[in-house]
C-alpha positions in Angstrom: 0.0 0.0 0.0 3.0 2.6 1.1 5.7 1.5 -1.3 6.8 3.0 -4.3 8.7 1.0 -7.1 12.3 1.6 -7.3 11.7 3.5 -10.4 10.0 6.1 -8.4 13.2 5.8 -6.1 15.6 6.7 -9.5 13.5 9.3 -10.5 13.8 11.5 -7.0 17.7 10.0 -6.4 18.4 11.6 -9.9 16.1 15.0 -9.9 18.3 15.7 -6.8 22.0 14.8 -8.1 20.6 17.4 -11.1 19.5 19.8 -8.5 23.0 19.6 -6.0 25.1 20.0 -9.3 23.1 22.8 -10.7 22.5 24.2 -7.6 26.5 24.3 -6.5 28.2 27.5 -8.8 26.2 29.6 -7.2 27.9 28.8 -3.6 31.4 29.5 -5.5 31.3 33.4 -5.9 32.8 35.4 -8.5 36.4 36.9 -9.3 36.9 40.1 -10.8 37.9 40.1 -14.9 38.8 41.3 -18.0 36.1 41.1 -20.8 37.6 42.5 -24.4 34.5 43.3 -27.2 34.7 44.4 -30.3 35.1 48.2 -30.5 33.9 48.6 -34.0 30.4 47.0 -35.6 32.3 45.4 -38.3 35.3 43.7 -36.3 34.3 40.6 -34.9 35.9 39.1 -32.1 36.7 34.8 -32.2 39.2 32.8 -30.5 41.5 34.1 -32.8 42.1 36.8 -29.9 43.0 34.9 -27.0 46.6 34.2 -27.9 47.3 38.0 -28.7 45.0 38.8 -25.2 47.6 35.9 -23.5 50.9 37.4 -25.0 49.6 41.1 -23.3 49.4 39.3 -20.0 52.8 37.6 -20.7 54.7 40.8 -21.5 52.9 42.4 -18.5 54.0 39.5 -16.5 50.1 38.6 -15.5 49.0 35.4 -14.4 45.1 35.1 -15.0 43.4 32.1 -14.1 42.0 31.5 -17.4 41.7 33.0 -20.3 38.5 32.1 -23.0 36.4 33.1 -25.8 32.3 32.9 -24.6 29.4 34.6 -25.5 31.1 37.1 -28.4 33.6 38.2 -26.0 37.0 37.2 -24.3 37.3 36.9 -20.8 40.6 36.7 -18.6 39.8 36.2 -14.9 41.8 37.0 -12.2 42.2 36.4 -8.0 42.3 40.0 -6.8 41.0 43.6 -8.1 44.7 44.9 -8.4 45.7 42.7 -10.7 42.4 42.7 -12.6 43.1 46.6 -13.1 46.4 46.2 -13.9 45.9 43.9 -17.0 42.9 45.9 -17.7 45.5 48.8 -19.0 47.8 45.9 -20.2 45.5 44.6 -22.8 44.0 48.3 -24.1 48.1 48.8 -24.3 48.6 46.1 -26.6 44.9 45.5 -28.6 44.3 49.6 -29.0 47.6 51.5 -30.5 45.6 54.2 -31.0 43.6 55.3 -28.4 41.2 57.8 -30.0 40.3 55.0 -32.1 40.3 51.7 -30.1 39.2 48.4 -32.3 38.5 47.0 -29.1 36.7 47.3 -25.6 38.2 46.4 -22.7 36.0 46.7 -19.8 36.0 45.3 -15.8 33.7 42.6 -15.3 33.0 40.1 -12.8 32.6 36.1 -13.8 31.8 32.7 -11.9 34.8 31.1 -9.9 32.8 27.4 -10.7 35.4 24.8 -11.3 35.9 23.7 -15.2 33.9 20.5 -14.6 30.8 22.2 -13.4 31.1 24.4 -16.8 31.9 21.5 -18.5 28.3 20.4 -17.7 26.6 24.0 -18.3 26.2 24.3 -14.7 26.2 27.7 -14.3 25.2 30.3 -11.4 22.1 32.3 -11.9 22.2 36.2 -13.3 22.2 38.6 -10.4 20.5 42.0 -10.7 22.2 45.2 -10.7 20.5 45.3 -6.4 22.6 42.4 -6.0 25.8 42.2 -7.7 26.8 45.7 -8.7 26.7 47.4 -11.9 25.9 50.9 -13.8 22.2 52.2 -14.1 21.9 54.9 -16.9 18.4 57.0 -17.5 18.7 58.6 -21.3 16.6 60.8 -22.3 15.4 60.3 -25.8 15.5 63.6 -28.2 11.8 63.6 -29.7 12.2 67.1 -31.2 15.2 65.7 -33.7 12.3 62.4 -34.6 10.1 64.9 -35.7 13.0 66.8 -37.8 14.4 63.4 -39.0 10.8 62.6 -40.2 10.4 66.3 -41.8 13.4 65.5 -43.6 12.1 62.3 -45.0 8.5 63.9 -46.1 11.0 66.5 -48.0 11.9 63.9 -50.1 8.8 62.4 -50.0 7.2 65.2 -52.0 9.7 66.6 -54.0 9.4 62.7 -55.4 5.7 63.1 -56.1 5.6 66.7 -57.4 8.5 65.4 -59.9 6.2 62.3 -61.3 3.4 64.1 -61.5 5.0 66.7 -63.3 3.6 69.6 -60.7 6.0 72.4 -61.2 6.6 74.5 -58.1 9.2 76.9 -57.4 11.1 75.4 -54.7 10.2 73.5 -51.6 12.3 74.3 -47.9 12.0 73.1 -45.0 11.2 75.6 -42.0 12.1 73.6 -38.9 9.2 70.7 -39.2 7.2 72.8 -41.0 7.7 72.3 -45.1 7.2 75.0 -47.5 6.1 74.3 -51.1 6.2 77.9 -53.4 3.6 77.4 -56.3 3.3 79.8 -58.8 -0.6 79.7 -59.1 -3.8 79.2 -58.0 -4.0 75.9 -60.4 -0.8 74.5 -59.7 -1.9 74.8 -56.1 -4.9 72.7 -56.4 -2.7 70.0 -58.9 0.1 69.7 -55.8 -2.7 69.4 -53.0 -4.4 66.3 -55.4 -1.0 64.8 -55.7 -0.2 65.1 -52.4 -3.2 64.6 -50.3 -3.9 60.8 -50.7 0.0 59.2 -50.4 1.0 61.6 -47.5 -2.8 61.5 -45.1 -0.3 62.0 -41.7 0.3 65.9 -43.0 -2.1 68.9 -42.8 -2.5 71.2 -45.4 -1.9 75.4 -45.5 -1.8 77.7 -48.0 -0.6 81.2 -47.5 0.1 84.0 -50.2 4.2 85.3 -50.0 4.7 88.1 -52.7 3.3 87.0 -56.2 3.6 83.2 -54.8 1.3 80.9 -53.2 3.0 78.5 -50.3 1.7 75.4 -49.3 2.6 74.3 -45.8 2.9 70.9 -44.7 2.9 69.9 -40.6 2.5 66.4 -39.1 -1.1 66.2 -37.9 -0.7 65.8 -33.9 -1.6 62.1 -33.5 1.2 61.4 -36.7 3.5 63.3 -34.5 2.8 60.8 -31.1 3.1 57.6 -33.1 6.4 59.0 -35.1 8.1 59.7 -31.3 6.9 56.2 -30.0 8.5 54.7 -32.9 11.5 56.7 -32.4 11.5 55.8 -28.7 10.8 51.8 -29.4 13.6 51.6 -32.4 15.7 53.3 -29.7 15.4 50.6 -27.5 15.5 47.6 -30.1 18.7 49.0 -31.2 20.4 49.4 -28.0 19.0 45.8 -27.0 21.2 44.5 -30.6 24.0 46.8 -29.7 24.7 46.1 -26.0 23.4 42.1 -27.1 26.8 41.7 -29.6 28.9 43.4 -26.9 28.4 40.0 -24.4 26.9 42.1 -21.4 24.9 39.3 -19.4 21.4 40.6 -18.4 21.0 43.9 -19.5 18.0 45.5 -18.5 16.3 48.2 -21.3 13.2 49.9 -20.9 10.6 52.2 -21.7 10.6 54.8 -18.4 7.7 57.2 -19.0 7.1 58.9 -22.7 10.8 59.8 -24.0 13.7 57.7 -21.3 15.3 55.2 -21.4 16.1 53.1 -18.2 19.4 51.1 -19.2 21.0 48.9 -16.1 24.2 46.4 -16.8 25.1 43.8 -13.7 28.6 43.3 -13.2 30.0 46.1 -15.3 32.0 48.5 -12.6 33.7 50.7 -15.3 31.2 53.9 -16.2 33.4 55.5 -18.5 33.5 51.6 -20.5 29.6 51.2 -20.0 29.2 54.7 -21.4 31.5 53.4 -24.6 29.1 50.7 -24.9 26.0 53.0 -24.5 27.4 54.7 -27.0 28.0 52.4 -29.2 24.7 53.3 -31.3 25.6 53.5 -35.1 23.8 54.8 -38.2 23.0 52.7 -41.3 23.7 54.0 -44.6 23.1 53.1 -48.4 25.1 54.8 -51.4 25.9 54.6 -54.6 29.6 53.7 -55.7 31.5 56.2 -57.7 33.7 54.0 -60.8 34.4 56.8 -62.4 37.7 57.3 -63.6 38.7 60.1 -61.9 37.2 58.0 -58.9 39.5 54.4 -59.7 42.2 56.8 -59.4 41.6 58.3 -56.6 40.9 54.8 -54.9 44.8 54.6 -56.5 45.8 56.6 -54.9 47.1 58.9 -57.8 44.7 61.9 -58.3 42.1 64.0 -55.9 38.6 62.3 -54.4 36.0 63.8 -56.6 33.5 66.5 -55.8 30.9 65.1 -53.9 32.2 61.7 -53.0 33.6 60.3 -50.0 36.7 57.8 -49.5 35.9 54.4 -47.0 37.7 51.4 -46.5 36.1 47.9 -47.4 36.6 45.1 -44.4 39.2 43.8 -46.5 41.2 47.5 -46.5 40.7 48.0 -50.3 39.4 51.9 -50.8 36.7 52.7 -52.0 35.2 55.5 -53.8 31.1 56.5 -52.0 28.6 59.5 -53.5 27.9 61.6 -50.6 24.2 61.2 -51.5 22.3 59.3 -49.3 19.8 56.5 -50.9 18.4 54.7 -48.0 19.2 54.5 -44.1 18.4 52.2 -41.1 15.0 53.5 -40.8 13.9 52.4 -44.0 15.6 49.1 -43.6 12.5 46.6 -41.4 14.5 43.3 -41.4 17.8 41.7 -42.5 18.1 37.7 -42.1 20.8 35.7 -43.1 20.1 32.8 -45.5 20.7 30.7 -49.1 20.3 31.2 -52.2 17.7 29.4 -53.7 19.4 28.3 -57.3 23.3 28.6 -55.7 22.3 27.6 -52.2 25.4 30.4 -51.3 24.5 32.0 -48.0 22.9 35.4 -48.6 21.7 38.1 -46.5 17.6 39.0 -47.4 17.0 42.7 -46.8 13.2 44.1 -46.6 12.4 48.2 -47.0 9.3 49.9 -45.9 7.2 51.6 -48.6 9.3 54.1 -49.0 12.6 53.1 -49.1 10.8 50.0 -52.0 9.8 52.9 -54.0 13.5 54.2 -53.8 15.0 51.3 -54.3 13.0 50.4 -57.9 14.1 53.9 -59.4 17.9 53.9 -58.1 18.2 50.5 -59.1 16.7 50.6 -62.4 18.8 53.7 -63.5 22.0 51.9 -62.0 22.1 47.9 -62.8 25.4 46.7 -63.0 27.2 49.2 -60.6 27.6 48.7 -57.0 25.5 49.9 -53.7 27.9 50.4 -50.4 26.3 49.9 -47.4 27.9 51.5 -44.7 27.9 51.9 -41.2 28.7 55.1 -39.1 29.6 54.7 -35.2 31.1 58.1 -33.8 31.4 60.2 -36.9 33.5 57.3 -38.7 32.2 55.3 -41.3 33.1 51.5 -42.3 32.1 49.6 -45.5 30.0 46.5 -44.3 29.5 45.4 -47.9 29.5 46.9 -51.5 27.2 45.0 -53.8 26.4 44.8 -57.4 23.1 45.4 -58.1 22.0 42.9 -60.5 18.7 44.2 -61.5 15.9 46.4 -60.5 15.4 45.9 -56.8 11.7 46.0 -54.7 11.1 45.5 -51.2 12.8 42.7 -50.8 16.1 42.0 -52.2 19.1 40.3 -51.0 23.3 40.4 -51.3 25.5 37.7 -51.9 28.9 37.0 -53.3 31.9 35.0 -51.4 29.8 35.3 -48.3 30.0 32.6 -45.0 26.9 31.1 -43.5 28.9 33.0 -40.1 29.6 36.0 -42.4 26.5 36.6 -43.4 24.7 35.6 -39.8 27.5 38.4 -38.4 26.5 41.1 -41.2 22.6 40.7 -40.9 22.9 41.5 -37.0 24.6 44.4 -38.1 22.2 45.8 -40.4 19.4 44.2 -38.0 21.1 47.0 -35.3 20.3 49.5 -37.4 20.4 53.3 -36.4 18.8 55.4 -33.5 15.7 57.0 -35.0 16.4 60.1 -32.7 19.7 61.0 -30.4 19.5 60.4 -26.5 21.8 61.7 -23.8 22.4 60.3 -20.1 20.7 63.1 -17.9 21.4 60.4 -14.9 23.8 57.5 -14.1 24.3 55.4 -11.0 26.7 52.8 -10.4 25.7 50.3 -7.6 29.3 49.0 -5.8 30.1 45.4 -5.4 30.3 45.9 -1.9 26.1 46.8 -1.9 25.6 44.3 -3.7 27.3 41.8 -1.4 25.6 43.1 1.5 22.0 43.1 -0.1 22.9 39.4 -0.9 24.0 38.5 2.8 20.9 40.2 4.0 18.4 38.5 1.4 20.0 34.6 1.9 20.0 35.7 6.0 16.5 35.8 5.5 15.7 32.8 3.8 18.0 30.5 6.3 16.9 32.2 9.3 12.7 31.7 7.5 13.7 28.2 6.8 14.8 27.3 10.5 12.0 28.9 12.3 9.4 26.6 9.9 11.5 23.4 10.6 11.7 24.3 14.2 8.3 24.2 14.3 7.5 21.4 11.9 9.8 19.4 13.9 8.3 20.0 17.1 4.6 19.6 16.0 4.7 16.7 13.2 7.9 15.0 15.0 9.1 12.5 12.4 6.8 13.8 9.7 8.1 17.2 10.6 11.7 15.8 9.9 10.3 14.7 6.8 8.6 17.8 5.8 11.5 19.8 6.4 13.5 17.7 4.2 11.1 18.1 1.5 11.1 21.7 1.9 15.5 22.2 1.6 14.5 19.6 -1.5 12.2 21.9 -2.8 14.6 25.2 -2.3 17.4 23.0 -4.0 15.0 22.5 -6.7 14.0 25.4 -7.0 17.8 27.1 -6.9 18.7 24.7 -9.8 16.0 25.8 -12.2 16.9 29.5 -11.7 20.1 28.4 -12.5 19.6 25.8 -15.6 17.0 28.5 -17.0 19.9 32.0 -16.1 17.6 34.0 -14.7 17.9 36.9 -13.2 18.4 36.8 -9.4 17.2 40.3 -7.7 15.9 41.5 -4.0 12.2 41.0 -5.2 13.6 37.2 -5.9 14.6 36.4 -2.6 11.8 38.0 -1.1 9.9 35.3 -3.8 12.2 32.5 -2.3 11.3 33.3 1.5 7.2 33.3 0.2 7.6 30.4 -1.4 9.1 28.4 1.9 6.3 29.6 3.4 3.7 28.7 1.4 5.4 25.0 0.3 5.2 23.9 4.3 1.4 24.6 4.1 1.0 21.4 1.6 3.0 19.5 4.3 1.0 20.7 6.9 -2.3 19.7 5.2 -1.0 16.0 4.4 0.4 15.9 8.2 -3.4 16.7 9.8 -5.4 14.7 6.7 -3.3 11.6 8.3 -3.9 12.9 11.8 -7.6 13.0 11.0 -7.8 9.5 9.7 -5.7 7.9 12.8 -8.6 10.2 15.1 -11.2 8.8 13.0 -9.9 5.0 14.0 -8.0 3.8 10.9 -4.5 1.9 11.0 -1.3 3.8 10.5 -0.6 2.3 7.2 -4.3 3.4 5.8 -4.1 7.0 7.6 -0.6 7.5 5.7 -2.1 6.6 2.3 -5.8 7.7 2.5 -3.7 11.2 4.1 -1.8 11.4 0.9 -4.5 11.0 -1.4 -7.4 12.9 -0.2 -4.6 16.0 0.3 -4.0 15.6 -3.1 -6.6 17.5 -4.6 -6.6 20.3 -2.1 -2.9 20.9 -2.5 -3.7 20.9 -6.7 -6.1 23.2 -6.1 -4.6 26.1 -3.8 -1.4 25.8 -6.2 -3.3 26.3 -9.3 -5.1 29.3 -7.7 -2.0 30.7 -6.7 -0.1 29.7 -10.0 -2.4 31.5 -11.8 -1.8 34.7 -9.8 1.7 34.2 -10.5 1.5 33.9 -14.4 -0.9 36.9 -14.3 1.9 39.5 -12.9 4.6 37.2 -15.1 2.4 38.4 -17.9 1.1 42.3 -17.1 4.6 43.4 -14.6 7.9 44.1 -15.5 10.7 44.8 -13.8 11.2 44.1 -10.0 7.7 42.6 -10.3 8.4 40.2 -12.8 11.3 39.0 -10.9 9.1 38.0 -8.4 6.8 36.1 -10.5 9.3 34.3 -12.2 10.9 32.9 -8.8 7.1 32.7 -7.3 5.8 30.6 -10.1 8.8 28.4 -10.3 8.4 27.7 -6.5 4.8 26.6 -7.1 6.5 23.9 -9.1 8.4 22.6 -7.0 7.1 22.5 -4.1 4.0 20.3 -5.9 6.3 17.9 -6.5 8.7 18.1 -3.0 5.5 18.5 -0.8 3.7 15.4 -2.3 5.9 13.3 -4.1 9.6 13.6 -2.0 7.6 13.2 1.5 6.2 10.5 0.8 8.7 8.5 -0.6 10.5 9.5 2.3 7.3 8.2 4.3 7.2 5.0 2.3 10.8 4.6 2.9 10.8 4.9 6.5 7.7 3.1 6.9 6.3 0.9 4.4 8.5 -1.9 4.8 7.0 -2.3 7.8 3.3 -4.9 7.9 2.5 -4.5 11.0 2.6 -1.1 11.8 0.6 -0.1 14.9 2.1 3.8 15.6 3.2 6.7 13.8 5.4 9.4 15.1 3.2 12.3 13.7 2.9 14.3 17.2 -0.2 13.8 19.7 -3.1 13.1 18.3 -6.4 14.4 19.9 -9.2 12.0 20.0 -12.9 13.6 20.1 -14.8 12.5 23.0 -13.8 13.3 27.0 -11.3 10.8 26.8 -8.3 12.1 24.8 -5.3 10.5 24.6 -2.7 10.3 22.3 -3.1 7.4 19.5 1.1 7.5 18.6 4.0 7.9 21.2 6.3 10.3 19.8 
């Protein structure tokens, strides 16, 4: 009746081997290190680096523990801060000749001291939040005015396109801060430009105004065009520092939305402001141009005559020069999606670009009037500019089009997140920064696991002394369950923060109450007469769908602010939800194997040691010695 298979056995001997080896890096700590990312979008960093970041350390005469490529970045760690710093300016030294413009980052961080065999495994310790393990908090605010001018800029266009198709002849059209001024000649041109214009372009309100012997036409974003333009701005803001900070190998970072125009950016474990601000920073713009093969052009790429009026000279990643037009065809805000792939005659990996409407329309005249030449597609991080690729366009281009030759599947995975990053749709600045110490952090930690341990021995204390052996069984269920519970934080890397622990304490709590209802469902069937063996397992069972039922109740709550919070809140619901888990399966399935264990073997059971049982009636006495 009380004795589970030994299958049953295997299956809670082996959930808690996974749990004790998942559960252990987070009991190791970490150790201050060196992490080295790529300074510029189109240098990628490999394992190629960690014999050049090895011979720095050599020179310097450095000892780091380790030294290893993970996660798009190289780490080196080390046993104590001074030398951490030390090497810190050994490596910039050696990987960045030229500081003012470094190829690399080299930035503080902190990393796991777990043993190689616990990484071996992908046993790793769990995120901490910035409340916990130190880091930089940045609030930018986003510069909506300059959307709104970005966007004026691009209806320019937009309608000196349209007047020029339709053949509408005006005499000039200016932009007056987001305001745009079209000078018609007449009354009939007039009415000709407001037909052309009114339908394709509904987000703009119409003006007219005489000036001299002219009639101006003024164009202004209606006011609800104006509030989605700025969200976008302030969403594409966010993607792209998500893609940025993403490539750069920062674990965890936290970006979002904070009111209408900021932007709350917090990164755990990175000490250095000045390096976090490099990384903020790092926000580039996306560019499309023609390619000037001129001859005055190829000989200026030679080296042996003058750039051209109105071109530019760039570097291709493979140092060749090339020849750009200054004039802009397309940037990052008309680009929606780049994703790498294969060609589907060559099966050669190939990047697939999509435009919006706009930048399609663009695409199909540019490309039509210049088949056969090539497109560069550049990016620009801090007023410099690198070549990411320079196509030949092949035919007349749409919406969707794509760029091949000689490319990698990693190449083209590598360039697509670059184009994917994309450009700020508006600038930001940092109007405040905080940096959290790792001694904070430390002490928020020792105060947060004080509370769970000192929580966890006041409810075996008393499960002890009330349930006696079942107590002792509860309570070992319950360090089961937080075992459990530590390992899927880990397996899953979340993110460990104040609002967690709090979640962990709660969730002690509330996995003892399933223990507690088993403990007096058996007390009420030993009062009601029945044999210890039939109490345990008529307990169990009709406990069972109480226990389901409160959980579920309370699992729901859980998923509801999983869904609808963010932040602190969400935190908690992750660690809250999780605990619901596993307590379910500590509370009912761990105990009472542990019960069965202890005392199923035995047939003739005639006591339990489940504390005194109180018969009804005046004679009350208690059915168990304990």
């Amino acid at each position: 009746m009380n004795r589970y298979p030994w299958w049953k056995y295997a299956i809670l001997a082996i959930a808690m081997v996974v749990g004790l080896v998942y559960t252990l890096p987070n009991f190791f700590g970490e150790a201050p290190a060196v992490q080295i990312s790529s300074g510029k979008a189109t240098l990628k960093v490999d394992n190629a680096l960690v014999p050049r970041v090895e011979q720095a350390l050599q020179a310097a005469g450095l000892q780091a523990d380790f030294v290893q490529f993970e996660g798009g970045s190289v780490r080196a760690r080390f046993q104590d801060t001074d030398t951490q710093l030390t090497a810190r300016d050994a490596i910039a030294a050696a990987l960045n000749p030229d500081p003012n413009d470094p190829s690399y980052v080299v930035a503080l961080n902190l990393v796991s001291r777990s043993p190689a065999w616990l990484t071996a495994l992908h046993a790793l310790p769990m995120y901490l939040g910035l409340d916990l393990r130190g880091g930089v908090h940045f609030l930018m605010q986003v510069d909506m005015q300059a959307a709104l001018t970005k966007r004026a800029e691009a209806l320019t266009g937009d309608i000196r396109v349209l007047l020029r198709d339709r053949n509408v002849r005006h005499a000039g059209i200016t932009r007056d801060g987001n305001a745009i001024e079209i000078r018609l000649r007449d009354a009939a041109t007039l009415e000709a430009a407001r037909t052309v214009l009114a339908e394709p372009l509904p987000e703009l309100q119409w003006s007219e105004a005489p000036r001299g012997s002219d009639i101006i036409l003024t164009a202004t974003l209606r006011p609800e065009a104006a509030r989605v333009v700025q969200d976008q701005a302030l969403k594409q803001n966010i993607t792209t520092l998500h893609n940025r900070i993403n490539e750069l190998g920062v674990s965890e970072p936290v970006i979002q939305q904070q009111g209408a125009d900021r932007v709350v950016v917090q990164l755990p474990g990175v000490q250095d402001t000045a390096k976090a601000k490099d990384i903020i920073g790092r926000t580039a713009t996306l560019e499309l141009r023609l390619v000037d093969d001129s001859a005055q052009a190829q000989a200026a790429a030679a080296g042996s005559g003058p750039v051209p009026f109105g071109t530019e000279r760039f570097v291709e990643r493979g140092g060749a020069p090339l020849i750009v037009k200054r004039q802009v065809v397309l940037t990052g805000e008309n680009l929606t999606d780049a994703q790498a792939g294969f060609d589907g005659q060559t099966q050669e990996p190939v990047i697939n670009l999509t435009v919006d409407a706009k930048g399609a329309r663009i695409m199909r005249d540019v490309s039509r009037e210049n088949v056969g030449k090539r497109m560069a597609i550049l990016l620009f991080e801090k007023g410099r500019g690198e070549v990411i690729t320079a196509p030949v366009i092949r035919s007349e281009l749409g919406a969707r089009f794509q760029i091949s030759g000689q490319l990698t599947t990693q190449e083209a995975n590598d360039q697509a997140l670059l184009l994917r990053a994309g450009s700020l749709a508006a600038p930001m600045e940092i109007v405040e920064e905080r940096t959290i110490g790792p001694s904070l952090g430390a002490e928020n930690i020792a105060k947060g696991f004080d509370s769970v341990i000192y929580g966890f021995a006041a409810i075996a204390a008393f499960m002890c002394a009330y349930y006696m052996l079942f107590g002792v069984f509860s309570t070992l269920a319950l360090s089961v369950n937080l075992l459990l519970l530590m390992a899927l934080l880990s397996m899953l890397q979340a993110t460990l923060t104040l609002p967690g622990i709090a979640a962990i304490a709660l969730t002690l709590g509330m996995a003892i109450d399933a223990n507690v209802l088993i403990n007096e469902r058996v007390r009420e069937e030993l009062r009601a007469g029945a044999s210890p063996q039939t109490a345990i397992h008529t307990g169990y069972e009709r406990a069972w769908g109480t226990i389901l039922d409160s959980n579920i109740t309370t699992l729901i709550a859980g998923v509801a602010l999983l869904a609808f919070g963010s932040g602190p809140v969400r935190g908690f619901a992750v660690v809250h939800c999780l605990g619901i888990l596993t307590s379910m399966f500590s509370a009912v399935l761990f105990s009472r194997g542990l019960v069965n264990l202890w005392y199923g073997r035995q047939k003739k059971l005639k006591s339990v040691s489940i504390g005194t049982v109180w018969r009804p009636g005046a004679d009350r006495a208690p059915a168990t010695p304990s």
